[in-house]
C-alpha positions in Angstrom: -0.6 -19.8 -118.8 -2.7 -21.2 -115.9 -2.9 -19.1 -112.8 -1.8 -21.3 -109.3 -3.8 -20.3 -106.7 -2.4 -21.7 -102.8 -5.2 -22.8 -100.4 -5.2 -22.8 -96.5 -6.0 -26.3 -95.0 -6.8 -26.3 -91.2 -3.3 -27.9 -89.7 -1.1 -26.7 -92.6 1.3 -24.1 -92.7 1.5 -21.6 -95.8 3.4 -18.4 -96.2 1.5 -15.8 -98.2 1.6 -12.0 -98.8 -1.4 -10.5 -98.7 -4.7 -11.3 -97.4 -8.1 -10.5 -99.1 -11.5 -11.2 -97.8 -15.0 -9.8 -98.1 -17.3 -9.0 -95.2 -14.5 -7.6 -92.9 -15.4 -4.1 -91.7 -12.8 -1.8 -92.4 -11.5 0.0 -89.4 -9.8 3.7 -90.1 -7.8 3.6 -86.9 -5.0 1.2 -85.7 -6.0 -1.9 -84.0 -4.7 -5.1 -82.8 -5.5 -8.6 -84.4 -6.6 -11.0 -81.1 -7.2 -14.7 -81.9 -9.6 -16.5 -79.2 -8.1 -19.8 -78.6 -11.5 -20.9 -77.6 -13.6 -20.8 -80.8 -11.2 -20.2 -83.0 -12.6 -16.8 -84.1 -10.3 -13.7 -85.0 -11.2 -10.2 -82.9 -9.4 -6.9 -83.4 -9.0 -4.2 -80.7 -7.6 -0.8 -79.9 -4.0 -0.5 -79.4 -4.6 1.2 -75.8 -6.6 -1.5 -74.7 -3.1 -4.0 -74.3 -0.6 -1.1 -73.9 0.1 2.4 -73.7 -2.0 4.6 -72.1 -4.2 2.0 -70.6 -4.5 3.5 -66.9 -7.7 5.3 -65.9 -8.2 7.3 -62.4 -11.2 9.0 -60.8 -10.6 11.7 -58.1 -14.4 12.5 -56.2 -17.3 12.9 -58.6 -15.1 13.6 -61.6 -15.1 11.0 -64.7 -12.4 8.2 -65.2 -9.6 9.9 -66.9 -6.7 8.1 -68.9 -3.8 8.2 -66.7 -0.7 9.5 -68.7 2.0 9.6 -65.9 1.6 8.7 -61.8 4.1 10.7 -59.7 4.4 10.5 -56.1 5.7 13.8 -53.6 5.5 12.7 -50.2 6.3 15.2 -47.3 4.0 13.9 -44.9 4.9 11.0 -42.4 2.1 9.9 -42.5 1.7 9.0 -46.3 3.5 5.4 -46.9 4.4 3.8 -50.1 4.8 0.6 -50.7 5.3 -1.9 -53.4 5.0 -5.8 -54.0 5.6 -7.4 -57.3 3.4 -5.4 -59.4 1.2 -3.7 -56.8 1.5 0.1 -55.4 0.1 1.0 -52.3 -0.4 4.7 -51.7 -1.8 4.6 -47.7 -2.2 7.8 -46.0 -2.4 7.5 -42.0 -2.0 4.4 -40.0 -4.9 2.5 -38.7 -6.2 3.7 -35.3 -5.6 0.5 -32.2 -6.5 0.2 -28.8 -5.4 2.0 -26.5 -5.6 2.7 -22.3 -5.2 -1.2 -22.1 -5.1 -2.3 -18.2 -5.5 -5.1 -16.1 -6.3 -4.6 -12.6 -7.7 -7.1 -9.8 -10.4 -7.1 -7.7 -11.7 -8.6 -4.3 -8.2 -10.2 -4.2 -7.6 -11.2 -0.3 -3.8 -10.5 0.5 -4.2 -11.3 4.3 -4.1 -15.3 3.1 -1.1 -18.2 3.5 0.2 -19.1 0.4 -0.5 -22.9 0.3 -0.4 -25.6 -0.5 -3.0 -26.2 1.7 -6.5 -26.3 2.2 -9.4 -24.3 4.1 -10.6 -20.1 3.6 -6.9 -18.7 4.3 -5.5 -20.3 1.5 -8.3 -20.1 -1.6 -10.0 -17.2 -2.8 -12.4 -16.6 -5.4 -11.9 -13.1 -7.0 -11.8 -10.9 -10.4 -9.9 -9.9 -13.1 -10.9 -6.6 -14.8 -9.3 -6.0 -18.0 -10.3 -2.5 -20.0 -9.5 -0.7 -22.9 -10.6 1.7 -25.7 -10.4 0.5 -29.1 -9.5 2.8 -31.6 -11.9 3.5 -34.7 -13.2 1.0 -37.4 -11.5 -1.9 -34.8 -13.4 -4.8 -34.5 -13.3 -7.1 -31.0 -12.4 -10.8 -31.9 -11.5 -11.6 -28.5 -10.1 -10.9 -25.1 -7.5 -13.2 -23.4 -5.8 -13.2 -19.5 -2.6 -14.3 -19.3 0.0 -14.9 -16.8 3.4 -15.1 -18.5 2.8 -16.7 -22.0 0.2 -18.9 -20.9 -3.4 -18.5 -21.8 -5.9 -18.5 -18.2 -8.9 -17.9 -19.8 -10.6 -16.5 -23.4 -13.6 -15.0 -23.8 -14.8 -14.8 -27.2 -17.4 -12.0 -27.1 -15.9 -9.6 -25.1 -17.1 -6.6 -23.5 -17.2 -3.1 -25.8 -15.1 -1.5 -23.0 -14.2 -4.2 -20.4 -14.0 -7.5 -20.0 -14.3 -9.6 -16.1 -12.3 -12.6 -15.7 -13.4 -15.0 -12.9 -11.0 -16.8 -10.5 -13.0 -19.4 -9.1 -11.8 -21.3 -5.8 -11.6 -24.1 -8.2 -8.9 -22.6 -9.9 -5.5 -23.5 -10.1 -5.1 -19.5 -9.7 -7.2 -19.7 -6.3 -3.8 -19.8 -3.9 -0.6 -18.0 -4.0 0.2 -14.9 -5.3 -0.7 -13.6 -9.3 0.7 -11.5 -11.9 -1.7 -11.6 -15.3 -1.8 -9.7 -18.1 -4.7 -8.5 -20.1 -4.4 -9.4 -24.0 -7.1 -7.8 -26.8 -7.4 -9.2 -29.8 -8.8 -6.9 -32.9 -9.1 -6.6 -36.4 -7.9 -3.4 -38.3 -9.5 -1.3 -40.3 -7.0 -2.5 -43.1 -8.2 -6.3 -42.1 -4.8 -7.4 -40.3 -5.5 -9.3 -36.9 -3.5 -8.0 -34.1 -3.1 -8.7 -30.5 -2.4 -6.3 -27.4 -1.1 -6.7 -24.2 -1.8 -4.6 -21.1 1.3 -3.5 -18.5 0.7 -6.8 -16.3 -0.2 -6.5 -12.6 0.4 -8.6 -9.6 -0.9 -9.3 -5.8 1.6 -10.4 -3.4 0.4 -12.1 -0.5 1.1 -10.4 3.0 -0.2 -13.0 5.7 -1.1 -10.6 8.7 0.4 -11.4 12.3 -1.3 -12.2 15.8 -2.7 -9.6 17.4 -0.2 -9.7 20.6 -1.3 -11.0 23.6 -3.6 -9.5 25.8 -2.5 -8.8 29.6 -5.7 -7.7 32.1 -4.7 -5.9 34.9 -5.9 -4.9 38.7 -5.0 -3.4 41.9 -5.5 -4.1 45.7 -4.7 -3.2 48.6 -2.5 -0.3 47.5 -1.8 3.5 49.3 -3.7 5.8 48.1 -5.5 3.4 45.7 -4.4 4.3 42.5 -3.8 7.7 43.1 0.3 7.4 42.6 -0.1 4.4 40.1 0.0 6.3 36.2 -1.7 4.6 33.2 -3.9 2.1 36.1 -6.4 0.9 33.5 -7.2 -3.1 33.7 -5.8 -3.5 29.7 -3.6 0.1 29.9 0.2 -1.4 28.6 1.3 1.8 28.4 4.3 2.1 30.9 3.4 3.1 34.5 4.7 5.0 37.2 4.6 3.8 40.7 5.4 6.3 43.5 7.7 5.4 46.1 5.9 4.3 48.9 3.2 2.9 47.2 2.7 -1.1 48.9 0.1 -3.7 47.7 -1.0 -6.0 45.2 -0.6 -6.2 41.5 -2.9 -9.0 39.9 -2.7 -9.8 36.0 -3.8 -12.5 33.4 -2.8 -13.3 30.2 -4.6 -15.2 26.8 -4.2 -14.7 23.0 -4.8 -12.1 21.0 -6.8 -12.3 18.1 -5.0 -14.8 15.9 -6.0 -13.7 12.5 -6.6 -17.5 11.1 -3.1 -18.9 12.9 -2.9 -21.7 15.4 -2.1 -20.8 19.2 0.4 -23.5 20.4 1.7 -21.5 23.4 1.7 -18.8 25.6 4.6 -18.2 27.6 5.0 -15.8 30.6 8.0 -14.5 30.7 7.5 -12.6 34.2 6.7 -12.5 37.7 4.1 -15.1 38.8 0.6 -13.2 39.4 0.2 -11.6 42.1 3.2 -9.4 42.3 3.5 -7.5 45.6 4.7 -4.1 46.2 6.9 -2.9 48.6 7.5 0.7 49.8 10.6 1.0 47.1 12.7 -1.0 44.5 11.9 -1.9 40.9 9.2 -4.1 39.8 9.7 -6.7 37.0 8.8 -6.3 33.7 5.6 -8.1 33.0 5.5 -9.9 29.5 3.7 -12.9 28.2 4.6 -14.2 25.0 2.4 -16.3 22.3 3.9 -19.1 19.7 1.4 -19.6 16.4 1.7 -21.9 13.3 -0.3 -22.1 10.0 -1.0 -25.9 11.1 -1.2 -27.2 7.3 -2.5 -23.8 5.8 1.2 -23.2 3.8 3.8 -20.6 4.1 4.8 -18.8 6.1 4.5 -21.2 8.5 5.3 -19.0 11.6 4.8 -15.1 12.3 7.6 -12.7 10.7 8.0 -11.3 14.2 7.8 -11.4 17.8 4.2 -11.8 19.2 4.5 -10.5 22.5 2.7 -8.0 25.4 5.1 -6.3 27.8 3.9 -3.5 30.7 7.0 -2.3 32.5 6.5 0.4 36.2 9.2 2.7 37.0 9.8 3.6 40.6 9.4 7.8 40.5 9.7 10.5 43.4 7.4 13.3 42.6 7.9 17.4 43.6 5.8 17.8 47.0 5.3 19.9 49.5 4.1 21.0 53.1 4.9 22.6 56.4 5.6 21.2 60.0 6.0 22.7 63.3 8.5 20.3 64.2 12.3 21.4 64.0 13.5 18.0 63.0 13.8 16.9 59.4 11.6 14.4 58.2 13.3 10.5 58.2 13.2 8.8 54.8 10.6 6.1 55.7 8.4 9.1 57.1 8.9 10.6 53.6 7.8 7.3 52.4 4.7 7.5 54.4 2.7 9.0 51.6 -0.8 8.8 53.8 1.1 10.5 56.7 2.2 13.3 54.2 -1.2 14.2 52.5 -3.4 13.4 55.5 -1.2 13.4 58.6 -1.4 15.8 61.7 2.0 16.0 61.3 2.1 17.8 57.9 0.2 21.3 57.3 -1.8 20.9 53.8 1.0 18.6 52.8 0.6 17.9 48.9 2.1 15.5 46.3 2.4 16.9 42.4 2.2 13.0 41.3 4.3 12.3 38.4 6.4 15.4 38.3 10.2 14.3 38.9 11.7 17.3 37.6 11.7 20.8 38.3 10.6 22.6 35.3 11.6 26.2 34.8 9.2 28.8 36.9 7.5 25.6 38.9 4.6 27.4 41.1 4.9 25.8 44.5 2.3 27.1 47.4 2.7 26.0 50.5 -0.1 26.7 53.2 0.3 26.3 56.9 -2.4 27.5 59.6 -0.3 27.7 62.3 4.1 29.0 62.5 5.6 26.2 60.7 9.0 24.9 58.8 8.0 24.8 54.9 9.7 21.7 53.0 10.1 21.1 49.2 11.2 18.1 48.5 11.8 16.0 45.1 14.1 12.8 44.2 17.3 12.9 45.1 18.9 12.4 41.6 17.6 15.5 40.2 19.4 19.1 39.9 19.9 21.2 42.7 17.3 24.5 42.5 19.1 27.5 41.6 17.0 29.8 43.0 13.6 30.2 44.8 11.7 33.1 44.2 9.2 34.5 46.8 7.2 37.7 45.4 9.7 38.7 42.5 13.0 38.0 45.3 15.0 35.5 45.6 14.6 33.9 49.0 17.2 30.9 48.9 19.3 31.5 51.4 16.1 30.8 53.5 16.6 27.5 53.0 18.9 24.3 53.8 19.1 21.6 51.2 20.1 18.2 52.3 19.4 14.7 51.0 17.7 11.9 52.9 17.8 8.6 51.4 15.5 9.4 48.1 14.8 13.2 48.7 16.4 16.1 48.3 14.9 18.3 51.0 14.8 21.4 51.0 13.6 23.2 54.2 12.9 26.7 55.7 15.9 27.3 58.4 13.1 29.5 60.5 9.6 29.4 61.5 7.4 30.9 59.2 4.7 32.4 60.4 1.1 31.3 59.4 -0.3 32.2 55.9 0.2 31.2 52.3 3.5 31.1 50.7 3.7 30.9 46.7 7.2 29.8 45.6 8.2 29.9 42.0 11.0 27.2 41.7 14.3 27.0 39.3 16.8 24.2 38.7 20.0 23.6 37.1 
């Protein structure tokens, strides 16, 4: 019988038991059969290679070694795993980022109007310095100044540690006050591009007042000169005190104070004409001048935030004096007055005035000298508190004396002669 033998023709299909061929080496382990689309050709392989124990790992210097099993034990917080689609990631740390980011300004004039406007108190050039530290394997993309979300300026090569932004008078950020914020932009060591912001900072404009008014003072004509006038300099606004008795003439002027880039419109005086003449007693007026400024186009504010004003006020005052006369009658109040009479007067033995001590302070040293048997006085305003007790060598001598008041003064006087010498008092009051 003949023997049928079936043939494979490229395209066909044929089912068939066994295959025989010659020239195929003979493998002893298991492998896998892999046909290469591409030419057609049949390859064979291990088993491992496709599947199974596949996975290979190298730990320092060692050799790969076929990975059988991968388990993960993770009590650190700072080991992460994640996983996406088919790929772990084992990462151990985080990736170091700036840090000590801050924004800070400098040669930023305060003392400025806001604007709109135009001339030196409105513009002003100044800087923006923006540091940090960046953190290890960073790299520095870029630096950015912001004020709220939008972008000032960029600066593409920035500065290993800093980075200087200029505000140019040309700049829309020339006038007004500022708040910016300092942005870094790096790439990590694990290649992500992140940006970082520093705490922002601001400069508020403060526009400084005036300076107040200046007042210039003199003096003529007056008793004693300015012996009983207190705080007598020509541009002293401290208040002054005026004894009574004092006559003459008070002259003062008046003009601007420094006006700190403002515009002087007025300057009203808001007392007494100069001169202002002094009499004997009664008060004299307040002097005070007042100035009116504007920012004449320069923006807000558009006026001071207070009061520019100069004031000097004198108080009328009766200071502790004292003396000694031969003469049994009490002093009259215009001979009281009579301050010339009282320090330099025949009438008054070594007659002295303690100018601008109106009260009678506890243990007040009073001496009184008189060359020849005399009454001895101490006298002071009328208004103060009656003395308590005089003291005359450790004893009290009070009842030596009668008090009464005349006009201004209390007086009080020896009711005898005293005979000549020096008499130290030591005075009390109420």
């Amino acid at each position: 019988m003949a023997e049928w033998k079936k043939v494979l023709v490229s395209g066909s299909d044929i089912h068939v038991n066994e295959i025989t061929a010659s020239g195929l080496t003979e493998v002893s382990k298991p492998h896998v059969v892999v046909y290469d689309t591409q030419s057609g050709a049949l390859h064979y392989t291990a088993s491992s290679a496709i599947g199974g124990n596949s996975v290979q790992y190298q730990t320092g210097s060692d050799p790969l070694t076929i990975l059988s099993q991968l388990k993960i034990i993770d009590y650190s917080r700072d080991v992460f795993v994640t996983a996406s689609g088919g790929q772990l990631i084992l990462q151990f740390g985080t990736a170091s980022i700036p840090t000590g980011l801050s924004t800070a300004f400098s040669g930023f004039t305060t003392d400025r109007f806001s604007g709109p406007g135009a001339g030196s108190y409105v513009v002003d050039a100044y800087d923006i310095i923006f540091t940090y530290t960046t953190g290890s394997g960073n790299i520095l993309l870029s630096a950015s100044l912001l004020q709220g979300t939008t972008t000032v300026a960029t600066n593409n090569t920035p500065g290993v540690t800093s980075t200087t932004f200029n505000i140019l008078t040309t700049s829309p950020y020339a006038s007004g006050s500022q708040n910016f914020t300092g942005s870094l932009h790096v790439q990590l060591e694990d290649g992500s591009k992140v940006s970082y912001n520093a705490t922002p900072a601001s400069q508020t404009l403060s526009k400084t007042n005036p300076a107040d008014p200046t007042l210039t003072f003199s003096y003529s004509g007056l008793t004693g000169t300015t012996t009983y006038v207190s705080n007598n300099t020509a541009n002293n606004y401290t208040n002054s005190n005026i004894e009574n008795g004092v006559t003459g003439i008070i002259t003062y002027t008046s003009a601007s104070g420094t006006t700190n880039g403002w515009t002087l419109t007025s300057l009203t005086s808001l007392s007494s004409p100069s001169p202002i003449t002094v009499t004997a007693t009664g008060s004299i007026t307040l002097l005070s001048v007042s100035g009116a400024y504007s920012s004449n186009g320069l923006g807000t504010p558009l006026s001071p935030s207070s009061t520019i004003q100069r004031t000097k006020s004198y108080s009328r005052i009766v200071s502790l004096r004292s003396g000694a006369s031969p003469n049994s009658s009490s002093f009259t109040e215009d001979e009281l007055l009579d301050l010339t009479a009282w320090t330099g007067g025949g009438e008054v033995q070594n007659g002295t005035i303690s100018f601008n001590t109106t009260s009678i302070p506890s243990n007040t040293n009073v001496t009184i000298n008189n060359s020849t048997s005399a009454y001895l006085y101490i006298i002071y305003g009328a208004g103060q508190n009656d003395l308590t007790n005089i003291k005359q060598g450790g004893f009290d001598v009070t009842g030596n004396f009668t008090k009464t008041t005349v006009g201004l003064y209390k007086v009080y006087k020896t009711t005898l002669l005293q005979s000549a010498g020096s008499n130290a008092f030591v005075l009390n009051a109420t």
